[in-house]
N, C-alpha and C positions, 0 to 999 in steps of 0.2 A: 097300433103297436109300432108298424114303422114310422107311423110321424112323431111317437110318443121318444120312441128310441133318436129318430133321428133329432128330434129337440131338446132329447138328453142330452145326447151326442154335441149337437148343438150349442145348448145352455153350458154345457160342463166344457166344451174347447171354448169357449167365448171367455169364462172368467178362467182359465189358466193360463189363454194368454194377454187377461187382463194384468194376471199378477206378473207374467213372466216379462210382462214391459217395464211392471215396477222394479224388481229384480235387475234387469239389465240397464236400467237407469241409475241405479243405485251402484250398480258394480262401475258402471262406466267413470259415476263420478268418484269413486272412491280410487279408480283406477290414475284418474287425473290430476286425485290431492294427491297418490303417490308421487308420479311424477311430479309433481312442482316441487313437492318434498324433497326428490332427488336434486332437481333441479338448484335447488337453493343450496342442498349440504356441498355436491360439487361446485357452487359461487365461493361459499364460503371458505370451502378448502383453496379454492384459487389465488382469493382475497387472501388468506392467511399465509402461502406461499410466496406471493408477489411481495407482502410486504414485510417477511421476513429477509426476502434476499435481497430489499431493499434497505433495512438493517443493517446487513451486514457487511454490503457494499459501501455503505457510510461509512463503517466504524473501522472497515481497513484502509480506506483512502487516511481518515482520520489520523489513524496509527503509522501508517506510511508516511505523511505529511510530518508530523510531531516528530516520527524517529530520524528524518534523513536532512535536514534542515542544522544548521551553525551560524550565528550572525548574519543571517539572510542569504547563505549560499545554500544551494540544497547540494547533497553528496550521496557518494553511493553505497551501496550494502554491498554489491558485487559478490553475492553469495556467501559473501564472510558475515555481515549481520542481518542477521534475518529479519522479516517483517515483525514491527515490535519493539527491539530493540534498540532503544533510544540514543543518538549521539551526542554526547553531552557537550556545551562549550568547556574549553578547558582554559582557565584562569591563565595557565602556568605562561600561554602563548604569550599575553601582554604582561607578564610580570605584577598580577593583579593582587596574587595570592604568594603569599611569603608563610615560614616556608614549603616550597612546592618543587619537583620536579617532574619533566618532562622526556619521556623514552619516544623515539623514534625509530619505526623500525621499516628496512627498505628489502624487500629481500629481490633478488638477482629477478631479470625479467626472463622472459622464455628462451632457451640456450639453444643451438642447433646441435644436431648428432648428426650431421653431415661426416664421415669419415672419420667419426666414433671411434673406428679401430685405428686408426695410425693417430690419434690424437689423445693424448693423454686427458684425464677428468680434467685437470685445472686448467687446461689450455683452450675447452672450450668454450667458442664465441657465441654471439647473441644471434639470433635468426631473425631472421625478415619481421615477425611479427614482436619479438622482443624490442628489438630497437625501436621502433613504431607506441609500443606501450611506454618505453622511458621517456621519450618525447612527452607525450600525452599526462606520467607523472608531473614530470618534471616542469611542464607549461602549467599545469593548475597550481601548483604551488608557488611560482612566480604570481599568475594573474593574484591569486586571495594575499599575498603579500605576507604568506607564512615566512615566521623570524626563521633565520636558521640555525642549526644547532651549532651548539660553541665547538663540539668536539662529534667527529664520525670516526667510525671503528668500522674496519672494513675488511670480509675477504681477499686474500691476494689472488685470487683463482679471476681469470681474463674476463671473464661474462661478470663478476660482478665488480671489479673495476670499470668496465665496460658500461652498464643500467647505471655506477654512481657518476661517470665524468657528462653521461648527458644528462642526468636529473639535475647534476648542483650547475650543469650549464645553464640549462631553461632555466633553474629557479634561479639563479645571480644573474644571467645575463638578460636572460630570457630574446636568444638572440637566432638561435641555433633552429634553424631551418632546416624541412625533415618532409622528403617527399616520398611519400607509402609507396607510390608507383615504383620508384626505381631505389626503394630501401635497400635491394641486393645489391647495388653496385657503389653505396656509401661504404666506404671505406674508415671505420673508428679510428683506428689510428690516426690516420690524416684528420679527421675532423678532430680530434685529441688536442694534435700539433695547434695546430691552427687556433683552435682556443684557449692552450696549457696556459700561456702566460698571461691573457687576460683574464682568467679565470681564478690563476692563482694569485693575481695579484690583487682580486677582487676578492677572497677566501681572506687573506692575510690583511686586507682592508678593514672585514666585517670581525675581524681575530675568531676564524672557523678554523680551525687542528684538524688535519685530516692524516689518517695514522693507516695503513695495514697490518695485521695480525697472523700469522700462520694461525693461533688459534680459530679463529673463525671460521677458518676450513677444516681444520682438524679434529676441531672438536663438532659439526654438523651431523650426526649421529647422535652423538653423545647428549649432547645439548649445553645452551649456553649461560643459563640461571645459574649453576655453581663458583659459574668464574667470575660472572658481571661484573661484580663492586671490584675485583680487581685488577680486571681488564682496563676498566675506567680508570682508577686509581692510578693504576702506573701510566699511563697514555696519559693523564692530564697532571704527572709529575705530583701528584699527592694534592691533588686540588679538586674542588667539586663543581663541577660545572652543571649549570640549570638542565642544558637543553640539549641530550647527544643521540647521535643517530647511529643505530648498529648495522652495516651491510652484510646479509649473508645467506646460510642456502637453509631447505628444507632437508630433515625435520626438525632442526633445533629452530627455526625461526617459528613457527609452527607454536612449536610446542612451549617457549619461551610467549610466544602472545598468551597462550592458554593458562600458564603461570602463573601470569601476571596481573590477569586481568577476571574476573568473575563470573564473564559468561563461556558457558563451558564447549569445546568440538568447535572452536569454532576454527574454520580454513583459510590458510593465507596462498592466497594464489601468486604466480611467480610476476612481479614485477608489480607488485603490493605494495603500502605503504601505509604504515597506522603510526599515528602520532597518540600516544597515551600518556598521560596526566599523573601522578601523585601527591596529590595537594596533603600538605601534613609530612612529608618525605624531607627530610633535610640530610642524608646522606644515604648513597646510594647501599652502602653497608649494611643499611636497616631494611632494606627491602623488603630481605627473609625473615626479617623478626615480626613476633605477635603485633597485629595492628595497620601492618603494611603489606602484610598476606595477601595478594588478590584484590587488592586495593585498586589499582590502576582504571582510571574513566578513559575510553575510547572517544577521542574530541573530532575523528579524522579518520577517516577510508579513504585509500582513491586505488584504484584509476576508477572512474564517476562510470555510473552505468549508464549505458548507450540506449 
């Protein structure tokens, strides 16, 4: 009995843990095609990550490349056009396209509020990092050999006389030496002096009309698309000129780029410059009319991003 039991005992633990070997072989390996299974969907997902952000990293270089590029200069978006946003050549620059006009717009560069209170709004000057940025316009536009405009319209208020006598210095002379280090202690005026007459003499050379406006300051608020065609109009004596450049402040510079131009919000930082195009424009009268609405191609940003 007990050998009988114990060879039960025996025979019956012997084949259960015959089968419980086949059992944990079976589990082990099914345990193992899980994991490879894992194994492989997390490659996949890897693979599929990797090469989408390698996608997209191409398609914004791409886009980047395409939008910021003119005649083989590359130029900036400086937060005003965004990634995308294509800068178009604009004809109107070499007198390719007839008829076309060409709006220029320069708005004042960073102003100091150094003694704000004993100083009246239009008296004040340009700050260390303004003067420094109208350099910096005003030298790119000399280097690319941008025509200049026949006619500027310009704030009387001292900062933005001040951004246009060094821009249209670099871009005529391109002469005017400008050290960031000790930009506090340049003196505009003197530098003014010192250039006025070869400057102007070289204005009235290229026949460039340089006018100030009380409007331009006055109306900065209000905005300056109502008056344009005849701000021009009278400042160039009832004549149309191609190519004019308006100096002036925020918000009407602002909000006249937005105007005028089709892509919408977009921001014009202080000591900016957008050269825009209207190809089809043959008088600035029709700007507002059906046709010419928002027309305007953006050929030109600057100051270039760093």
């Amino acid at each position: 009995m007990l050998s009988l039991n114990s060879t039960s005992k025996s025979g019956y633990g012997s084949t259960s843990d015959d089968h419980l070997g086949c059992d944990r072989g079976n589990i082990h390996s099914i345990n193992r095609e899980r994991k490879n299974e894992k194994h492989e969907d997390r490659y996949a997902v890897k693979l599929f990550w990797l090469f989408g952000g390698l996608v997209m990293v191409m398609l914004l270089i791409s886009i980047s490349t395409n939008g910021t590029k003119i005649e083989g200069t590359e130029l900036s978006s400086i937060g005003v056009l965004q990634l995308g946003k294509q800068n178009t050549p604009c004809d109107c620059i070499n007198d390719d396209v007839s008829p076309c006009k060409s709006l220029m717009l320069l708005r004042h560069a960073k102003s100091s509020w150094k003694n704000s209170y004993f100083v009246d709004d239009i008296n004040r000057r340009l700050s260390t990092k303004g003067i420094a940025v109208a350099h910096e316009v005003g030298k790119d536009l000399h280097h690319m050999n941008l025509k200049l405009p026949e006619l500027v319209l310009s704030s009387p208020s001292i900062r933005t006389e001040e951004t246009l006598n060094i821009v249209l210095g670099e871009w005529t002379l391109g002469s005017l030496s400008h050290d960031h280090k000790n930009a506090k202690k340049i003196n505009i005026k003197n530098l003014s002096r010192q250039h006025n007459k070869k400057l102007n003499m070289k204005l009235k050379e290229m026949n460039v009309g340089v006018q100030y406006l009380d409007a331009l300051y006055a109306l900065s608020d209000e905005g300056y698309l109502p008056h344009l065609a005849t701000m021009i109009d009278r400042s160039a004596h009832g004549g149309s000129p191609n190519r004019v450049l308006i100096v002036g402040h925020n918000p009407a510079m602002e909000k006249l780029l937005n105007e005028v131009t089709p892509t919408a919000q977009q921001q014009f930082s202080a000591g900016g410059f957008f050269d825009i195009c209207f190809p089809g424009l043959s008088a600035w009268n029709d700007l507002n009319q059906a046709g010419h609405q928002k027309s305007g191609v953006t050929s030109l940003v600057l100051p270039r991003e760093k």
